[in-house]
N, C-alpha and C positions, 0 to 999 in steps of 0.2 A: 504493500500500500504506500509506503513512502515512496519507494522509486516512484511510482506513478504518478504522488502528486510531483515531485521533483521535476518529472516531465512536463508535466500541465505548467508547473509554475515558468522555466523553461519556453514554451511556446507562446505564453501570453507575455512574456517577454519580448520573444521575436517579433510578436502582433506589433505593441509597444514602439518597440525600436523604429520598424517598417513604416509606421503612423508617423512618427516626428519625422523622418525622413522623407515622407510625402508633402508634409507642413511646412516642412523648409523651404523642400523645392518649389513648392507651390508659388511661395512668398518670395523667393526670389525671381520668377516668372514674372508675377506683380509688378514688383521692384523694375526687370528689365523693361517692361512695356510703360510703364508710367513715368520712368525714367529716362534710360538712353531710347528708346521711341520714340520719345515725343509727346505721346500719347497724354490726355490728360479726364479726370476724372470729376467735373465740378460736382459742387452740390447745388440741387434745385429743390433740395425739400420744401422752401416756402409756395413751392408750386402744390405739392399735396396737403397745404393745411386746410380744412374748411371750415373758412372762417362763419360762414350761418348758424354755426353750431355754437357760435360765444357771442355774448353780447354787445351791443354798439352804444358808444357815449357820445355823447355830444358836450363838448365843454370849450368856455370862455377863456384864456387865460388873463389871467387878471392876478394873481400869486402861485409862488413853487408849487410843483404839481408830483407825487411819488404815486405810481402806478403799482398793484400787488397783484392786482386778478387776469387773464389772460382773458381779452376780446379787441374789440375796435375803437380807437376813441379818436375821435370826429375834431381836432382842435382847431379853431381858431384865436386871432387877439395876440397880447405880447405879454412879455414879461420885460419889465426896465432894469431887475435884478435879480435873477431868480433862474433856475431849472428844472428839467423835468427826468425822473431818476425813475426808470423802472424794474420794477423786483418781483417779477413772479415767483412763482414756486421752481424747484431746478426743470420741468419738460412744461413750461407755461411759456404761450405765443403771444405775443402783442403788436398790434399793428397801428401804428399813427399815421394819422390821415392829417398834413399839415397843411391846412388852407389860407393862404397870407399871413403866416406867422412871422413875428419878430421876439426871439430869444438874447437878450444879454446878462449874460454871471459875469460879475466884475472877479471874482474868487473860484472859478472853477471849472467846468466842460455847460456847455450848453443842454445837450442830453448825455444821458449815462445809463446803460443798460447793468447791472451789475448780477444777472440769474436770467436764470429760462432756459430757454429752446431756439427761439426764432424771433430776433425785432424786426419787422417789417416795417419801414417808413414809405408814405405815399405821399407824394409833391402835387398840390393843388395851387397854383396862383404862382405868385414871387414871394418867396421865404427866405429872413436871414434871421443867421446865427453867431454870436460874436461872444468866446469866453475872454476870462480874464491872465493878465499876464502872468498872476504867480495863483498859484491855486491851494486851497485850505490846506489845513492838515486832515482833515478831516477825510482828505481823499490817499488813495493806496499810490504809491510811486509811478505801481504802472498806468495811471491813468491819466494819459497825457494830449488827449484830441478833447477840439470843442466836441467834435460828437465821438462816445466811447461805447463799445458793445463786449459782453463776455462772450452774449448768444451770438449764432450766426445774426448778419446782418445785411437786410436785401432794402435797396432803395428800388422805387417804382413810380408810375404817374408821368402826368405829363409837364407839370408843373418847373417850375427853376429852386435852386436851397444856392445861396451864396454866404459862404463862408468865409469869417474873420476868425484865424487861429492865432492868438498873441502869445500862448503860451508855447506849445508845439506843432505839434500834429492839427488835421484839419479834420481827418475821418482815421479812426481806429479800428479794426476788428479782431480780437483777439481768437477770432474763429474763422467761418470762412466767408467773404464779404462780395457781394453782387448788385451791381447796377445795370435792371431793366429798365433802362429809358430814362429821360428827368433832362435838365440842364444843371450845371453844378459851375457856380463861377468861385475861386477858391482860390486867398490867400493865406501862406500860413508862416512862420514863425520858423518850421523844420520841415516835416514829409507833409506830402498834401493829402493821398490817400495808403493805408497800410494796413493789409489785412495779412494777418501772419500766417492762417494755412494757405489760402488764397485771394486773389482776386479773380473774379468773374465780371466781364464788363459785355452784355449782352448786345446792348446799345446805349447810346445816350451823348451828349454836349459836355467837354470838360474844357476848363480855363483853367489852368492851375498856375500857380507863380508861389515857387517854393524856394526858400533857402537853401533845404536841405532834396534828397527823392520826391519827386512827383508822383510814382505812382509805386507801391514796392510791397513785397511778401519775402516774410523773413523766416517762414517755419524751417528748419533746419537737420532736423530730429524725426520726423515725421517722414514715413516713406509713402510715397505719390503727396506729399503737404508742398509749401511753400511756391507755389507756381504761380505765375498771371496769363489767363485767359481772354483774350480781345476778339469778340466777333464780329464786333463794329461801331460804329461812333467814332464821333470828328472832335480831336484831342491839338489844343494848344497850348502849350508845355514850355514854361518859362524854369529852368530851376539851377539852382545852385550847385547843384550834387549829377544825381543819374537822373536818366526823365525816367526811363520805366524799367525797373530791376525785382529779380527773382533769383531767389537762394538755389532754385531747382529752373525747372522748364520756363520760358515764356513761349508763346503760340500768338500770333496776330494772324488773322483771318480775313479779316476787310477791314473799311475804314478810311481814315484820316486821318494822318498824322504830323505837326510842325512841332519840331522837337527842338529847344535854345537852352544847352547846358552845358556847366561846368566841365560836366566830368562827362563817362560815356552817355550817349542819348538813348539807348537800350542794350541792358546789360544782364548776361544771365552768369549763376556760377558751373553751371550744369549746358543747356539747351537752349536755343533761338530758332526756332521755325515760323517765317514767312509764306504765308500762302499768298493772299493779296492785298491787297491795299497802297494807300500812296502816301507816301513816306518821305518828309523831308526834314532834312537834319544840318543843324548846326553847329559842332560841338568842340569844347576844346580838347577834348580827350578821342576815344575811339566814336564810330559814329553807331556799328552794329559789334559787342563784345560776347562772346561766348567762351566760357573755362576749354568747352569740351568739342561741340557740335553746331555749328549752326549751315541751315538747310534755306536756301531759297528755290519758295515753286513760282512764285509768279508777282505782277504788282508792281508798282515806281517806285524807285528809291532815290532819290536824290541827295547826296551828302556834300551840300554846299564850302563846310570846313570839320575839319576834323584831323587828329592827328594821324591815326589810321582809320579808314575806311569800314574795313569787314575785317574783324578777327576771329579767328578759333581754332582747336588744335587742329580737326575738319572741316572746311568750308565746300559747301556742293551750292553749284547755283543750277538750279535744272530748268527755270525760264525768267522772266521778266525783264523790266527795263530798268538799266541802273545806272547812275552816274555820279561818280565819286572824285573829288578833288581835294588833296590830303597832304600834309607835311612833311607825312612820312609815307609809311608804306600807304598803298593804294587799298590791297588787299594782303594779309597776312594770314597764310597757315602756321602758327608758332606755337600753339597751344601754351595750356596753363594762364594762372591769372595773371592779369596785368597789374599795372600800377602805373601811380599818375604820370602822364605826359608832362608833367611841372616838371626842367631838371633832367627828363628821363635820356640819355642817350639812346643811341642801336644798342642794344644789349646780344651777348651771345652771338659774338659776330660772323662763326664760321660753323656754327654746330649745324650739323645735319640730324634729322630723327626720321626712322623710318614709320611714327605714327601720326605724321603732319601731312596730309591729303590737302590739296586742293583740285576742285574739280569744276570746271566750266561743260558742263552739257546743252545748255541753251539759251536761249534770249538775248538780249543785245547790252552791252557791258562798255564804259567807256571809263576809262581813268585817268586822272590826272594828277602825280603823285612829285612831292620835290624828294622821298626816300627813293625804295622798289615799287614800280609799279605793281607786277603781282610778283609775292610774293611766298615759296613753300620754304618751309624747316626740313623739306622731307619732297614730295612727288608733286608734278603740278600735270594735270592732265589735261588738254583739250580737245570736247570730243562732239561738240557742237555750239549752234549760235554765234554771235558776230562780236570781237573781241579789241577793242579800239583803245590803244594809252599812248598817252603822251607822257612818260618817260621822266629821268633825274635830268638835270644839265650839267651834275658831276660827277665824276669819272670815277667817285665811291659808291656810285649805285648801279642800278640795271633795271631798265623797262621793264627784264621776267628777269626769275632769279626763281633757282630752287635748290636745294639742299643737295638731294640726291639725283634727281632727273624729272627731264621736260620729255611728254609723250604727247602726239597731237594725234588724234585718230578721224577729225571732224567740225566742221562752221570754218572759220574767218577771223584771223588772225591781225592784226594790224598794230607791232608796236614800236617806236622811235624813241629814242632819247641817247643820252651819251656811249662812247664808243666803250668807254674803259672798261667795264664789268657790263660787256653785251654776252648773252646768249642767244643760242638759234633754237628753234622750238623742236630740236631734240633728233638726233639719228635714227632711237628707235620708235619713231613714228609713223604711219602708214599714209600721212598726206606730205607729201612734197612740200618745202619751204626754202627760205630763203633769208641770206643773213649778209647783210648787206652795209660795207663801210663805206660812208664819201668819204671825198679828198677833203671836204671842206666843210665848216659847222653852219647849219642855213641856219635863217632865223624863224622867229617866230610868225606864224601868220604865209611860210611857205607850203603851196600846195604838190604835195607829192601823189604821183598816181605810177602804176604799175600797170603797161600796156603789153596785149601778144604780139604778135608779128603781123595780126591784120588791123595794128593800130587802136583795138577795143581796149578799150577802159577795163581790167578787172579790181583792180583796187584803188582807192583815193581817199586820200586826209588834207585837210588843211589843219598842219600843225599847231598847238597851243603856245608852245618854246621851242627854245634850239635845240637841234637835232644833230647828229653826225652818225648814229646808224639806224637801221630796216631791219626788223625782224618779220619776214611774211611769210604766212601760212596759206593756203585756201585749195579746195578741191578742184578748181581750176587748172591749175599747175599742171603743165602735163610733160612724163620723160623725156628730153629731147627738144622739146619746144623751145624758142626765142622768145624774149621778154626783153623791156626796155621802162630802164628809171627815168623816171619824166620831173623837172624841178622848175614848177611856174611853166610848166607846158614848153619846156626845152629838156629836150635828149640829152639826160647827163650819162648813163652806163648802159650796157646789153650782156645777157646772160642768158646759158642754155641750164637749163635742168638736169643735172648730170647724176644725179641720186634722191636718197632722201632727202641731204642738207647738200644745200648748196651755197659756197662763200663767194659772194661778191669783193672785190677790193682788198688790202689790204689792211688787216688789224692795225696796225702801225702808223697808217695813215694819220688819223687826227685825233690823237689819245694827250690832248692838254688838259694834263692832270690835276682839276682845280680839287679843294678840300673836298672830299667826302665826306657823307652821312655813314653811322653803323648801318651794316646787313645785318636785316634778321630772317 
């Protein structure tokens, strides 16, 4: 009898074992799709509450108002010093219905959600909110937005909420935070909105002008938490810091975006995936930053200044329209985090990594870079789409630059700029190209084209700055065939296609070696 139970005990052990082993994996499956995917997992529970089932108030404000019981309450009127603080029970809903309201706390958050489930706020009319520069004691450390939430917190309605944050923050969510629709015009002191497992921005109008992050989730801990969500809405973005950052993923879907900041203008530590929208960025720092991955499908991007362009350890651009003019590099595969462009040289000047990808598959791309224009730590591949830079003017940089190697399998290649650290778009590539020195440095505002031998046009730039070499790609290109460099529509060279790579001129030619920038 013992052996036997020793057995049993024995197999319900293996059971045991086999079970957390299942759990693991499971969770790390999670983990991989919520995370390196992209993928993201919002909460819409305030879409399943119903609300018919709790009752609805209707009140004045005219003094502080503390909410305990979970229903509707209908508010209009002001407070000239005072809050409204609500405290259900811990799985109690409440939903404010704010119809031309005006909130001022000289001493603390405008609303403050401190228990529940779900605060629902609904935007009737024009509505402001203005707390006070230092806030009681009476309040807990972490409670630093005019408006604060423990519960999740969903705005809605068609209304406008315009926010005066004098102490910090503008909107807090200590859970997970979602704007269905509203206008939100938003001054704050530090972050403008900061939901720490998430944001969710369905739709809606934002004006933000922040000190510090404009829009940001900091959950850190939390596996699929900390991520921002954009489906859509037109966002003007003044801020001090990052315009829109996430501890994990971001995701932009459609939309509007003018982004005026400090530091990077979208910044993830994890993930950036672009699907569409139009995007325009001015920043002093990077203008799209990612630790790990960032993916573009489609959408304008415009980065009018910035230090670098696009970064991440993987950059894939698979369509849209983009155009970037930058300090530095144009585009960077470098991986890992950055840090501020205040001060910052080329760091890592010669290291190569074989897990820095860069990949151009489609859309139309132009760059304008005074570093590298693209630039990999590691592979840089072209394998479609129409690919346009305008290049360093010193002889420490290079149009393309990669670590390890350049492969072009596909699209439209076109890049110029200094001779000294040029590259050709790679031997082991299956489209024919060409790398091309002049004798002499033209200037800017020179239009170069690349003619066959029955005089047709296959490629044409009118350059940004000064040039001394051609870096040309194109499926065009054919074994054997004649071409002719055209400069202001005069015959300056002619060349047959004799391989993959093909060198026009002389390296030695025009390599006046003015200071270079660091390679990265």
């Amino acid at each position: 009898m013992k052996r036997k139970l020793d057995i049993k005990w024995v197999v319900l052990l293996v059971v045991f074992i086999v079970v957390i082993v299942a759990a693991v994996l499971l969770n790390n499956k999670e983990m991989t799709a919520n995370i390196v995917g992209g993928s993201l997992v919002p909460d819409n529970g305030d879409l399943k509450i119903n609300w018919e089932k709790y009752p609805t108030k209707e009140i004045t404000l005219e003094e502080p108002l503390t909410i305990t019981q979970s229903g509707t309450y209908y508010l209009t009127g002001s407070l000239k010093d005072g809050s409204i603080v609500v405290s259900p029970n811990y799985d109690g809903v409440v939903k404010l219905v704010l119809d031309n309201v005006t909130i001022n706390n000289s001493e603390g958050p405008a609303i403050s959600c401190t228990s529940g489930d779900d605060l629902v706020i609904e935007l009737v009319g024009e509505n402001y909110l203005q707390d006070g520069s230092k806030y009681s004691s009476e309040y807990d450390q972490d409670v630093t937005g005019a408006i604060y939430s423990k519960a999740d917190l969903t705005f809605q309605g068609e209304g406008s909420l315009n926010i005066t944050a004098n102490y910090q923050d503008a909107i807090v969510g200590k859970d997970d935070l979602k704007f269905n629709g509203g206008k939100y015009i938003i001054k704050s002191a530090d972050d403008g909105i900061r939901g720490k497992d998430s944001v969710y921005i369905v739709n809606g109008y934002f004006a933000i002008e922040s000190t510090a992050d404009a829009i940001k989730s900091t959950n850190e801990t939390d596996i699929g938490k900390g991520f921002v969500l954009i489906e859509n809405g037109n966002f003007e973005i003044v801020s001090g810091a990052k315009g829109i950052k996430a501890i994990n993923n971001i995701v932009i879907q459609d939309g509007e975006y003018t982004l005026s900041t400090y530091d990077d203008a979208i910044h993830s530590n994890s993930y950036v995936g672009i699907i569409n929208g139009k995007i325009t960025i001015d920043a002093k720092d990077d203008g799209i930053h990612a630790n790990r991955e960032l993916i573009i499908d489609g959408g304008e991007i415009t980065v009018l200044r910035a230090y670098e362009g696009l970064e991440a350890q993987v950059v894939t651009i698979n369509n849209g329209t983009i155009s970037l003019t930058t300090t530095d590099d144009g585009i960077n595969a470098g991986g890992g985090a950055d840090s501020s462009a205040t001060n910052r040289p080329g760091a890592n000047p010669f290291n190569s990594d074989e897990n820095c990808i860069l990949s151009i598959k489609g859309g139309e791309l132009y760059v304008n870079a005074s570093g590298d224009g693209i630039d990999s730590n590691g592979w840089l591949y072209f394998e479609g789409g129409k690919t346009i830079v305008d290049g360093p003017t010193n002889n420490g940089n290079g149009a393309l630059d990669a670590g390890i190697g350049i492969s072009m399998s596909g699209g439209e290649v076109l890049a110029v700029g200094s001779s000294g650290m040029a590259e050709s778009l790679g031997a082991n590539s299956s489209v024919f190209n060409a790398s091309i020195y002049l004798t002499t440095t033209e200037p800017a505002g020179t239009t170069v084209e690349i003619r066959n031998s029955a005089e047709e046009t296959i490629v044409k730039h009118i350059s940004a700055k000064t040039f001394s070499h051609l870096s040309v790609g194109t499926e065009k290109f054919i074994l054997g065939e004649t071409y002719s460099v055209y400069i202001n529509g005069e015959k300056n060279s002619t060349f047959t296609i004799s391989g993959i790579v093909t060198t026009v001129g002389n390296i030695n030619n025009n390599q006046q070696m003015m200071p270079g920038g660091g390679r990265r």
